[in-house]
N, C-alpha and C positions, 0 to 999 in steps of 0.2 A: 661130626656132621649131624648126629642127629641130638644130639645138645644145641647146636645151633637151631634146629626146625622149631627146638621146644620153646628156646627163646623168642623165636621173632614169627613164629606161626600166625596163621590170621593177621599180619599185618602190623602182628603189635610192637608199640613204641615205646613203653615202657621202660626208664631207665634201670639198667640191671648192672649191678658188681659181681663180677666173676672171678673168685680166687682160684689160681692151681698150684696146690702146694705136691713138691716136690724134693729127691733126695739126694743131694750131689748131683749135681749135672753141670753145675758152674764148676769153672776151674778159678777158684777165690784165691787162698791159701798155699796151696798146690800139694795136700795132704787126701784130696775126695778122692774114692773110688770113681770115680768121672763112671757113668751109665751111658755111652752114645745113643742107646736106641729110646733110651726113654728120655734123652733130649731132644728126641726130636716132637714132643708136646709144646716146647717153645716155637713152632711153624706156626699152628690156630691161636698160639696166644696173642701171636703177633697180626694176625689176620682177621679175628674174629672183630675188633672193634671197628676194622676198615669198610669191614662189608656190612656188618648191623652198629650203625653208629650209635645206637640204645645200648649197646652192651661195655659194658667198662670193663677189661683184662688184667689182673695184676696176677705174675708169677710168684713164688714167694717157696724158697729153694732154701730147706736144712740140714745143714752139716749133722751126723751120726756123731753121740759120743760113742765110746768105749763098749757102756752098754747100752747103745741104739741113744733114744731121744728121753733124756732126765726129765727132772719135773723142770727145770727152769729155761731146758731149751722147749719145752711146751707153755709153758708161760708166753715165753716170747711171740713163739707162735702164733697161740690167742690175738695178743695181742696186735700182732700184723696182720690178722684176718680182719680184724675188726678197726683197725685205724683208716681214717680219709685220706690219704694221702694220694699226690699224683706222683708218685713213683711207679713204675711197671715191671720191673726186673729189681724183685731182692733178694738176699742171700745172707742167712743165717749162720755166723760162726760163733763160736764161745765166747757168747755173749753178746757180741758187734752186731751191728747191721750193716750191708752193705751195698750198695746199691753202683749199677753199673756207668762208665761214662768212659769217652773217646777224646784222646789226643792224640794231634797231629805227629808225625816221626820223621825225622828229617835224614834221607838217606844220604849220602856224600854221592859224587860221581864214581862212575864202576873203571876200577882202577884193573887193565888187567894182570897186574899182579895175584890180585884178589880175588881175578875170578873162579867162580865156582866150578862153571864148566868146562870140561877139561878138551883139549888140543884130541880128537879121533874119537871124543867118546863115544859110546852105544848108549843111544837114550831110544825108549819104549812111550809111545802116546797114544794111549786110549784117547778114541772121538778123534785119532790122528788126522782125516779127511775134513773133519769139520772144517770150518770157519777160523777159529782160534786152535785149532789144532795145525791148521796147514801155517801158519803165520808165524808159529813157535816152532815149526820143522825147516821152515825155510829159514830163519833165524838164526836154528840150529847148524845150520848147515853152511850159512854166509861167514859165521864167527868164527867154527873151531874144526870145522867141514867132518860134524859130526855125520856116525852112522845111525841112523833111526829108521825105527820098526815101527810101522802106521798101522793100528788097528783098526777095521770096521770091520759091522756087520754084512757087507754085500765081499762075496767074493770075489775077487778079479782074476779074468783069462790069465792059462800059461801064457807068459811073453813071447812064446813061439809064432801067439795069434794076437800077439800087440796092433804091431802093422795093419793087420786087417781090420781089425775094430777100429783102429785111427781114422783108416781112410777113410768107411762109411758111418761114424759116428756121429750121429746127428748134434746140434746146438744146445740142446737139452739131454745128451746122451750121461747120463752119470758115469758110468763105468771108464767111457773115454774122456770125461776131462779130470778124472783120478788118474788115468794112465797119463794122459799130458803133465800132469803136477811132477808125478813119479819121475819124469823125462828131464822137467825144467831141473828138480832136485838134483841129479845125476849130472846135467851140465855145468852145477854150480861147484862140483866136484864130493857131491853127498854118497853116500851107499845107501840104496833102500830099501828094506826089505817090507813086503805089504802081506799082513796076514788078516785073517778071516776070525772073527769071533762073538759070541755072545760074552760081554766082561761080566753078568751076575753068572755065569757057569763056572765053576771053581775048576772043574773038566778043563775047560777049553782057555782058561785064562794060563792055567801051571804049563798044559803045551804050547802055548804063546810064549811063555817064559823062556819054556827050555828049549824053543827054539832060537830065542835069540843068544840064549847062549853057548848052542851048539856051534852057532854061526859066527861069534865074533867072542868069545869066552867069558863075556861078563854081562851086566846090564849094569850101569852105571847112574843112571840119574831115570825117572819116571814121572811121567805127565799124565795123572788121571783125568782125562776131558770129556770121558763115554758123557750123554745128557738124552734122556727119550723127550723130543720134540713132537709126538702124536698131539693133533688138535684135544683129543680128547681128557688129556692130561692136565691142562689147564680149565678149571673149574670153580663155580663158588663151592662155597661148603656145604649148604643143602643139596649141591646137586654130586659131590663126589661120593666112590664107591672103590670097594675093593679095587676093581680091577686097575680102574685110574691109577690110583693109590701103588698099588704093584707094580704097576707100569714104571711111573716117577721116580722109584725106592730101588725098582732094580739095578740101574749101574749106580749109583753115588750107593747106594748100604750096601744090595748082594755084589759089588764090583768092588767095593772099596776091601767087603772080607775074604773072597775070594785074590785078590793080587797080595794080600795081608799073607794068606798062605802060598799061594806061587811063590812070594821074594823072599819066602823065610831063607834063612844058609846065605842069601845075596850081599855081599857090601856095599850098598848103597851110598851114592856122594847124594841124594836127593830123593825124594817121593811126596813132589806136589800134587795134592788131590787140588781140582780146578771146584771151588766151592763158589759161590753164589753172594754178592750185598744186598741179594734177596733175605736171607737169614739174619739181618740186620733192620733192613725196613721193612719186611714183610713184601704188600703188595695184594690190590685188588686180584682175587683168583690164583693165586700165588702158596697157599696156604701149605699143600700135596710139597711143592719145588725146595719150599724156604725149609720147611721140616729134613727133608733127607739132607739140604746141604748142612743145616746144623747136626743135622750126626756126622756128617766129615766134619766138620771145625770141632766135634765133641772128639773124635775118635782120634786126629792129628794130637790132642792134646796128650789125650790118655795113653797112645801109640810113645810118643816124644820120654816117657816117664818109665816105658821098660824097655824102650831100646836106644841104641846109641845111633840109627839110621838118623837123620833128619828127614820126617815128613811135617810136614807144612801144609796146611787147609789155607789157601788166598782167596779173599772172596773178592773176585773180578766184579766192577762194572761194567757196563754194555758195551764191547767191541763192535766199531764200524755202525754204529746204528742198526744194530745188531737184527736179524730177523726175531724177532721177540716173539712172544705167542698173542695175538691180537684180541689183546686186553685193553679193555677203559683207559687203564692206566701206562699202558706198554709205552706213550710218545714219553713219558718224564726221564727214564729212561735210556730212549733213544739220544735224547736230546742234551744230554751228558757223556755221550758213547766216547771212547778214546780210538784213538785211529791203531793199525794196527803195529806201527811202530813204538808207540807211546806201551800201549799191552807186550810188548817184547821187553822193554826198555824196563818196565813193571819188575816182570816177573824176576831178571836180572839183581832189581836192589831186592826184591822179597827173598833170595835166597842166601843174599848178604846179611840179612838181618839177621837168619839161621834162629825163626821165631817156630812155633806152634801155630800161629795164625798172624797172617797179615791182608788186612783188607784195604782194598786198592777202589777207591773213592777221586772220581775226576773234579769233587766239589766239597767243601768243609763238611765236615758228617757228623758234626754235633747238632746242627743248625736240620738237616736234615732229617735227621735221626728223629728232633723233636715236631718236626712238621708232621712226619708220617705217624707219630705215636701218642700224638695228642688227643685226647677227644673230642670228637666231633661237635662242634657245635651249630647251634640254627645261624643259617647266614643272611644277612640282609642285605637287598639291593646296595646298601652306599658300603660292603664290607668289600664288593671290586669291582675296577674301572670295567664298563663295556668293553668287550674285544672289539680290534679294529673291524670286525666282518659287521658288526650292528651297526655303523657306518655306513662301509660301503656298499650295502645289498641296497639295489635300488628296488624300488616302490611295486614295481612288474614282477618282481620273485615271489613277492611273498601272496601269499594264499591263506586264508584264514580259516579259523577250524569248524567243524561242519556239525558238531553234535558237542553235548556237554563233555563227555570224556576228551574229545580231543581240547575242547576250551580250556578245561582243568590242567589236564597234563602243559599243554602250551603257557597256562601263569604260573604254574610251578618254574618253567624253566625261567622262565621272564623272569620271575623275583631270585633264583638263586644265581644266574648269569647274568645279571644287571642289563639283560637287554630289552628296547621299550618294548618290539612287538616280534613273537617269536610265528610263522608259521607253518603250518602241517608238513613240510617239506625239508624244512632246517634238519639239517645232520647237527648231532649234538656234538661230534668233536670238530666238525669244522664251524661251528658257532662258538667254539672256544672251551667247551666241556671237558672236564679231566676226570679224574680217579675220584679226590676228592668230592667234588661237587656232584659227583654222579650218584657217588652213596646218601647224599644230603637229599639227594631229589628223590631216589629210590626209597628212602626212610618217609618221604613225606606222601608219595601216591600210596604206598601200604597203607599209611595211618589214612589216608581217606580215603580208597578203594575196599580197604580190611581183604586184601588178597596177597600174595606173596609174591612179590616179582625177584627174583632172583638177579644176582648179581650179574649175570650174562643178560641181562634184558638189553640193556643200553648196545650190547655189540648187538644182537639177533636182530633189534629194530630199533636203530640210529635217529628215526624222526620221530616227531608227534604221531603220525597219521600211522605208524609200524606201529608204535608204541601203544595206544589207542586199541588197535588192532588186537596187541599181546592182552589187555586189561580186560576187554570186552570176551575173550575166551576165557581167561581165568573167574571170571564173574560168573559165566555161562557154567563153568566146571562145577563154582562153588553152589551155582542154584540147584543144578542138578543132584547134588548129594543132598539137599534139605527134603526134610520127609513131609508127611502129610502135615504133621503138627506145626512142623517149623512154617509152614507155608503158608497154614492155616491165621495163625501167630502174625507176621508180617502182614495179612490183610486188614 
């Protein structure tokens, strides 16, 4: 974060190349010491050019010889530091270069012969209450009328005091529509047992453990899905901090090493950690999310290479149009989300595959892959069609801007959303604004404001006339810190 201030501080636009070289983290060859936790510097690499489109990110990841790094794997190196290339992701082996890319996999129909899941098993789902946690329990429980142990963090009443909580459980009551789920589960002919935990507590995750195996004598298959959805946890990179940071990291890294030691001794048919196609495209605000899931897709690989369990990192896209964290970018998205049968149906062939990582993409993800990780370039009104809203708003909506900052901000958006007349009032994603085009516009008031608008600007104040509003206190910020000289200077 604060490599990114120093970049784009004051506003500036300045084109910048930023190398992060790195040591094993790629699984290339399949001989690295794989490092999870310092794979997760591939989260900002993949972030940083989304949100300051001035800055260009190239990773650039070398294999150790024997004795560490020779003269000719530091040749290379050089070299790669200092070549132009639009490559982002490379990786240095004896000799080669290598550079990462995606093909599509074609699963066969789930035969059950083949399948994985077995007839009464005990399967464990961390984030089991979730959204995609409850969809894989019910799943669980239609196919092989499995018994599954739903983890969260809110504790639910003895069942002695079920009935009472049902009755007066209001619409919005959490606790009673966890207890209705539990009911529905049990009528489909499931066993459920519902325990209480923090998954980064290595404590509380191994008593989870050994209670399910007090209970039914084994744990059989495992579904990491814990995920901290606190508003706060989504962030640009100027604006994160420890505690965000700790917040996002603890169930995917402290959850993921803590149940690493609860299932030791366990024979495992499975242990999907639920990872993220965040850690793939990145995403505006996203930088905290996409980081911890690549130390799952890091830690599955390296996990795979000294045990004989199958764990599997899947990087799911957006279930059901998923409640996302209300970001710029959150509708691209949604707008891809798979229904919750399609995400069952998923995770079924991911465990056929019997891979290290399998990422589950509702759309071609080379094509994708290259949209999100391009750089940014200046757009110009004929680079896209008007959205249908610059059409139909009639003539009565709009309101024009009332001082130079708003006039400013309003031709900014005119020229990067091709629409003729934008005013004080347009919300910038219902005039057609995305992810993209948000950082385009953001990169352009800095360089004329010379203030920092951070990348949550566009959510905090949607129109001109907010936006306006954000500019004119940052100005006021900035005059205030000028001393007598600077002021002096300016006159």
């Amino acid at each position: 974060a604060w490599l990114v201030a120093a970049l784009a501080g004051g506003g500036a636009t300045t084109p910048t190349d930023l190398r992060v070289v790195s040591s094993e983290i790629y699984d290339v060859v399949g001989t690295e010491l794989l490092r999870p936790e310092r794979a997760t510097v591939l989260g900002p690499c993949l972030v940083i050019p989304q949100e300051y489109p001035h800055v260009r990110v190239r990773s650039i990841d070398v294999g150790a010889d024997a004795e560490g790094w020779s003269e000719a794997t530091l040749s290379s190196l050089c070299a790669e530091v200092l070549a132009d290339v639009a490559d982002t992701d490379v990786a240095l082996r004896a000799g080669h270069r290598w550079v990462r890319q995606y093909e599509p996999v074609v699963v066969q129909e789930i035969d059950p012969a083949r399948r994985v899941l077995r007839p009464g098993g005990a399967y464990l789902l961390t984030g089991g209450f979730g959204r995609v946690g409850r969809a894989i329990a019910e799943h669980l429980v239609r196919t092989v009328r499995a018994r599954v142990a739903l983890v969260g963090r809110t504790p639910l009443p003895p069942r002695t005091e079920w009935e009472r909580r049902l009755a007066k459980g209001a619409a919005d009551d959490g606790v009673a529509e966890r207890l209705r789920f539990i009911r529905r589960l049990e009528e489909l002919g499931g066993e459920v047992l519902a325990l209480s935990a923090d998954v980064a507590s290595a404590e509380q995750v191994e008593r989870v453990v050994a209670t399910v195996v007090a209970r039914w004598g084994a744990v059989h298959g495992v579904v990491h899905g814990a995920v901290e959805t606190a508003g706060d946890t989504w962030a640009g990179l100027a604006e994160v901090d420890l505690t965000s940071m700790r917040a996002t990291f603890a169930p995917k890294v402290s959850g993921v090493r803590a149940l690493e030691r609860a299932l030791a001794g366990q024979t495992l048919d499975f242990c999907v950690l639920a990872s993220s196609i965040a850690s793939v495209l990145g995403g505006i605000q996203y930088a905290g999310y996409a980081a911890a899931n690549i130390f799952m897709d890091t830690f599955a690989a390296a996990k795979r290479r000294e045990s004989a369990a199958r764990w599997t990192a899947v990087n799911w896209d957006a279930w059901d149009g998923a409640a996302l964290a209300d970001s710029v970018g959150a509708h691209a998205f949604v707008a891809l989300a798979m229904s919750s049968e399609e995400g069952v149906d998923a995770l079924e062939r991911a465990l056929l595959l019997d891979a290290a990582q399998v990422i589950v993409s509702t759309s071609d993800l080379a094509p994708r892959v290259a949209r999100w990780s391009e750089r940014f370039r200046e757009a110009s009104p004929a680079d896209a069609a008007p959205p249908p809203f610059a059409a139909a708003r009639a003539d009565a909506d709009y309101v024009a801007p009332r001082n130079e900052v708003e006039r400013v901000i309003a031709e900014v958006w005119q020229l990067m959303l091709g629409i003729e007349r934008v005013g004080i009032n347009d919300n910038f994603l219902r005039i057609g604004g995305h992810s993209l085009v948000g950082t385009q516009i953001l990169a352009r008031l800095r360089s004329v404001f010379r203030v920092h608008l951070p990348v949550s600007a566009l959510l905090r104040a949607p129109t001109v006339a907010e936006l306006a509003q954000t500019v004119e206190a940052l100005l006021i910020e900035e005059i205030s810190r000028l001393s007598e000289d600077d002021v002096a200077q300016l006159r």
